[in-house]
C-alpha positions as CSV (number, residue, x, y, z in Angstrom):
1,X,6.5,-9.2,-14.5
2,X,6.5,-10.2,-10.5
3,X,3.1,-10.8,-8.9
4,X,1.1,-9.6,-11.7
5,X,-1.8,-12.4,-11.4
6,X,-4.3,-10.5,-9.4
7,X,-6.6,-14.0,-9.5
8,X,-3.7,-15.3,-6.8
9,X,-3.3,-14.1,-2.8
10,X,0.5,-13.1,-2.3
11,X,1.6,-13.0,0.9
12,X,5.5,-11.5,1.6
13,X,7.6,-10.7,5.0
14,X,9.7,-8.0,3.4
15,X,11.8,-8.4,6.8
16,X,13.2,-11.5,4.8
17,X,14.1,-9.5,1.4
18,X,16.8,-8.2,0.2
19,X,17.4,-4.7,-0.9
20,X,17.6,-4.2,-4.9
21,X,20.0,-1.0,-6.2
22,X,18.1,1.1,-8.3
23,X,19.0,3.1,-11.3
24,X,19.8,6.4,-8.7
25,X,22.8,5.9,-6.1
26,X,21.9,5.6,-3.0
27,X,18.1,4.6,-3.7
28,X,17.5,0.8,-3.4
29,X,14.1,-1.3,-3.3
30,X,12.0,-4.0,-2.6
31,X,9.7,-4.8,-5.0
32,X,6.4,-6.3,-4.2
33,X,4.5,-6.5,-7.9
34,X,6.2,-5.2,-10.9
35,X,4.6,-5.0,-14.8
36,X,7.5,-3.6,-16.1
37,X,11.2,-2.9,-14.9
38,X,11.2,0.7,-14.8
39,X,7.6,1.8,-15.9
40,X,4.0,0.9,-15.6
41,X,2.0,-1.1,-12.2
42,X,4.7,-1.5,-9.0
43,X,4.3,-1.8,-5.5
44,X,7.7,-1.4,-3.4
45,X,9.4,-0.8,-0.2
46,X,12.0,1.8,-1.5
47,X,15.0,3.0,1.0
48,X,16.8,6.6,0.3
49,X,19.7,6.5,2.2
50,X,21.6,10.0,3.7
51,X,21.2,12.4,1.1
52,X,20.1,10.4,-1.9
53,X,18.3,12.0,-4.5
54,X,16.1,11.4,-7.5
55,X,15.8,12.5,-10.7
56,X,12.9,14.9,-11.8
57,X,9.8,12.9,-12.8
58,X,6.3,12.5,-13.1
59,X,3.5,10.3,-12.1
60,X,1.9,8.8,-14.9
61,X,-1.5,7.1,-13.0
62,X,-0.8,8.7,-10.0
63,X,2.1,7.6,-7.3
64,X,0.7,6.5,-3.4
65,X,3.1,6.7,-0.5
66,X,2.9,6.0,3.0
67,X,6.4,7.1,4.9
68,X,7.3,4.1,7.2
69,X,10.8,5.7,8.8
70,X,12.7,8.6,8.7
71,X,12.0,11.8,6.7
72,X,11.1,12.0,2.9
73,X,11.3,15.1,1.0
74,X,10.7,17.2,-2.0
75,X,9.9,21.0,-3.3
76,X,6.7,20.8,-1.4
77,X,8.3,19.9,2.4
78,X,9.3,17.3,4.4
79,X,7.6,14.6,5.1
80,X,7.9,12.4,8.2
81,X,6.9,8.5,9.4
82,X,3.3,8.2,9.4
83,X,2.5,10.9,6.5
84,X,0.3,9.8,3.8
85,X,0.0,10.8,0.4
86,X,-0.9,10.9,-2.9
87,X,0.6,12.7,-5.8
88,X,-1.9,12.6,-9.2
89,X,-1.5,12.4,-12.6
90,X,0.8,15.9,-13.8
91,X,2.3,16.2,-10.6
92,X,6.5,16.4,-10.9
93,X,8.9,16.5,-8.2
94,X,12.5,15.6,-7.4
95,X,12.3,13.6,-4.4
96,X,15.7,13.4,-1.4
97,X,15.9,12.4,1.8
98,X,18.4,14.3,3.8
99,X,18.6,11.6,6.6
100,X,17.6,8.4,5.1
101,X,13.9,7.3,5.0
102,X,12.0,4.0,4.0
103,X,8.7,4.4,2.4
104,X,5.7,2.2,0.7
105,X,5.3,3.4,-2.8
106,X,2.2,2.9,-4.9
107,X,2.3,3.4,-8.8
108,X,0.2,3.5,-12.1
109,X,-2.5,2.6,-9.6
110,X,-5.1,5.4,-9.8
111,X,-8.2,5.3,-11.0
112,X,-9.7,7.4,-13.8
113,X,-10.6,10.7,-12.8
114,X,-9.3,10.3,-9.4
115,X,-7.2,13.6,-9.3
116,X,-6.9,14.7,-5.8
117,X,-3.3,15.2,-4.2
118,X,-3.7,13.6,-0.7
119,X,-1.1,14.5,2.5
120,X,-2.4,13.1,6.0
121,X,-0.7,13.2,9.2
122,X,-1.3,10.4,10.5
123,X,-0.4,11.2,13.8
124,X,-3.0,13.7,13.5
125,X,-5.4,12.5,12.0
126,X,-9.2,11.4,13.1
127,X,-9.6,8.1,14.3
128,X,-13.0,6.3,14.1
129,X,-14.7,3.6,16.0
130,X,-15.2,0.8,13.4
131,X,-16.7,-2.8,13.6
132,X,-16.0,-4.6,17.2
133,X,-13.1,-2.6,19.0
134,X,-11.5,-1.3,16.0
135,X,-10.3,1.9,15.1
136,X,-10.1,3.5,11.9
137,X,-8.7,6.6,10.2
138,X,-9.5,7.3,6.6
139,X,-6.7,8.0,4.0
140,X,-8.8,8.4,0.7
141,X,-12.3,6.7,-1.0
142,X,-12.2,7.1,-4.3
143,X,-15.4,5.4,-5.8
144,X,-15.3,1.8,-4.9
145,X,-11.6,2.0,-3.8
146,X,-11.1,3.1,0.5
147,X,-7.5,3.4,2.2
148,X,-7.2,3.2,6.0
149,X,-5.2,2.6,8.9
150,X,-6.8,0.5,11.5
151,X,-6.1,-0.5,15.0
152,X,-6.5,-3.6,16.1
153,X,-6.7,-4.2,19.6
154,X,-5.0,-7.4,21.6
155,X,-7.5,-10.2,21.4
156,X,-9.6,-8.8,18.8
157,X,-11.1,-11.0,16.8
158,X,-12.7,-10.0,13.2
159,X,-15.8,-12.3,11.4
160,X,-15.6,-14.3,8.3
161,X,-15.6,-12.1,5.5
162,X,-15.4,-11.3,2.3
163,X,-13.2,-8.9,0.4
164,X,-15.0,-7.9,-2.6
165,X,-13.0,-6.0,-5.0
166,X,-10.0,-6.9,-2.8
167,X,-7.9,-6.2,-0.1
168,X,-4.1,-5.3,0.0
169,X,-2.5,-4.6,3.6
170,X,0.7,-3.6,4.9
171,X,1.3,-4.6,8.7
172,X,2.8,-1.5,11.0
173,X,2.9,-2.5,14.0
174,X,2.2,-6.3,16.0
175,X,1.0,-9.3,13.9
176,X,-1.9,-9.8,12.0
177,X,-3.1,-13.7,11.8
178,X,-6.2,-15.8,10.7
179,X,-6.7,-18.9,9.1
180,X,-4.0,-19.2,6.3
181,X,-1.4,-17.8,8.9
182,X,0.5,-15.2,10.6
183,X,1.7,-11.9,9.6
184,X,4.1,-9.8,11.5
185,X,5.0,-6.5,11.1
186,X,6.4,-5.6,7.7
187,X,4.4,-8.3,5.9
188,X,2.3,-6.9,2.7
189,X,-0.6,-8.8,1.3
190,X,-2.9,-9.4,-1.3
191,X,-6.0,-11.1,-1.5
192,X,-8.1,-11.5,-4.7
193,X,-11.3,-10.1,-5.6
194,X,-14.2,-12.1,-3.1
195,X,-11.4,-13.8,-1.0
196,X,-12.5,-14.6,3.0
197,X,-10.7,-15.1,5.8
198,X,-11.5,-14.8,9.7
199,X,-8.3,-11.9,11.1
200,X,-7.3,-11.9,14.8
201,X,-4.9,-10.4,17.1
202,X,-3.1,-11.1,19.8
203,X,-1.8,-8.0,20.4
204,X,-1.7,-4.7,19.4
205,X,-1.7,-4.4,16.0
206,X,-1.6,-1.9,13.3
207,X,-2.3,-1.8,9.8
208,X,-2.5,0.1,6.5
209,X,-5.5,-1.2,4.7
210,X,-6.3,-0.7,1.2
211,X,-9.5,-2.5,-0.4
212,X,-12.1,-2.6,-3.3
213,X,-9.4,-1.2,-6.0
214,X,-8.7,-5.4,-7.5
215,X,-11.6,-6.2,-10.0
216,X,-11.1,-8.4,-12.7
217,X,-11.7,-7.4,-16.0
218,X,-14.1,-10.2,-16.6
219,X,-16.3,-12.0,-14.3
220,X,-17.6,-14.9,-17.0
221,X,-17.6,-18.8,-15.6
222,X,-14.3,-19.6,-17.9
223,X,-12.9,-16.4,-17.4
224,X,-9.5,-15.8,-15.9
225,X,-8.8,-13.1,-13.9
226,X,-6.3,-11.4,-16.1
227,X,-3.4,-9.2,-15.2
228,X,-4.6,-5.6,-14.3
229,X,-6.2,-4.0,-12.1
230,X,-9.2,-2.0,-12.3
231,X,-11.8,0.7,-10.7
232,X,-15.4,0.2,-10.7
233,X,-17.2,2.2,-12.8
């Protein structure tokens, strides 16, 4: 297991990691959290290069993907930087990339009954005005469980808060920082169920934003954490 302790913040520049060959040709990765090798809970930067191609499969818990470069395909299109989506439980495909792409892959992560399939332009979708001089545009809310985008603006400055349930980020574009340091782009995060911290820019910053989806499974005095995560009922 890798960074299965979702009591503990994890913090990693995936600028600084190496990639890891996969069982395809041609598909390599960076993994993030892991429960198992090849099955169960992973988060992972994973790079198709020219004309790789994988094998048929499904989504057991659902698989979540924002595209970060290039163009990633399968039998329902082609799917370029900046698209978001989801793919439920039952949903099969044989994903390739004719070009090369690098994408942020989600699995096993789905709540219960959450069954939509999800694809968002984000270069045309709706942005928000959100607390201060933010911007936000929606990706999904699933009960307790919301994923964003959000613009920070240089010199913005966020308060004190708290992150109940959780909060997982992936930084786009610029550099995140607040009190436990900085975070430039290509940096994903972690923080625990009811972890603070006080976020600033200082310059234009972007991020993919992903909160309320990391309750423990007990919430006793003596209680640890545990290793899975869960959705509010």
């Amino acid at each position: 297991m890798l960074n299965m302790d979702f009591s503990q913040a994890v913090v990693i520049n995936t600028n600084a990691q190496a990639w890891v060959d996969s069982p395809m040709p041609g598909v390599l990765r960076k993994r993030l959290a892991r429960q198992e090798a090849e099955r169960g809970h992973a988060t992972s930067i994973v790079k198709y290069e020219a004309g790789a191609t994988f094998s048929q499969h499904d989504h057991p818990l659902g698989e979540e993907i924002l595209v970060l470069h290039g163009v990633f395909s399968d039998h329902s299109g082609d799917y370029g930087a900046g698209t978001y989506f989801r793919n439920p439980e039952g949903f099969t495909h044989a994903p390739f990339s004719a070009g090369g792409c690098v994408i942020l892959v989600k699995l096993h992560q789905f709540c219960a009954g959450d069954t939509a399939r999800v694809c968002i332009d984000t270069h045309t979708g709706h942005w928000r005005a959100g607390n201060g001089n933010l911007q936000v545009m929606t990706l999904h809310n699933y009960e307790a469980e919301s994923v964003a985008l959000v613009k920070w603006p240089a010199g913005e400055r966020f308060v004190l808060h708290q992150h109940v349930g959780g909060e997982e980020i992936f930084v786009l574009e610029g550099e995140l920082i607040d009190e436990h340091g900085r975070y430039p782009a290509g940096t994903w995060m972690r923080r625990p169920h009811m972890s603070k911290h006080s976020p600033y820019v200082e310059k234009d910053t972007l991020i993919w934003d992903k909160t309320g989806h990391l309750l423990p499974r007990n919430l006793g005095a003596n209680a640890g954490l545990g290793t899975q995560a869960v959705c509010v009922d």
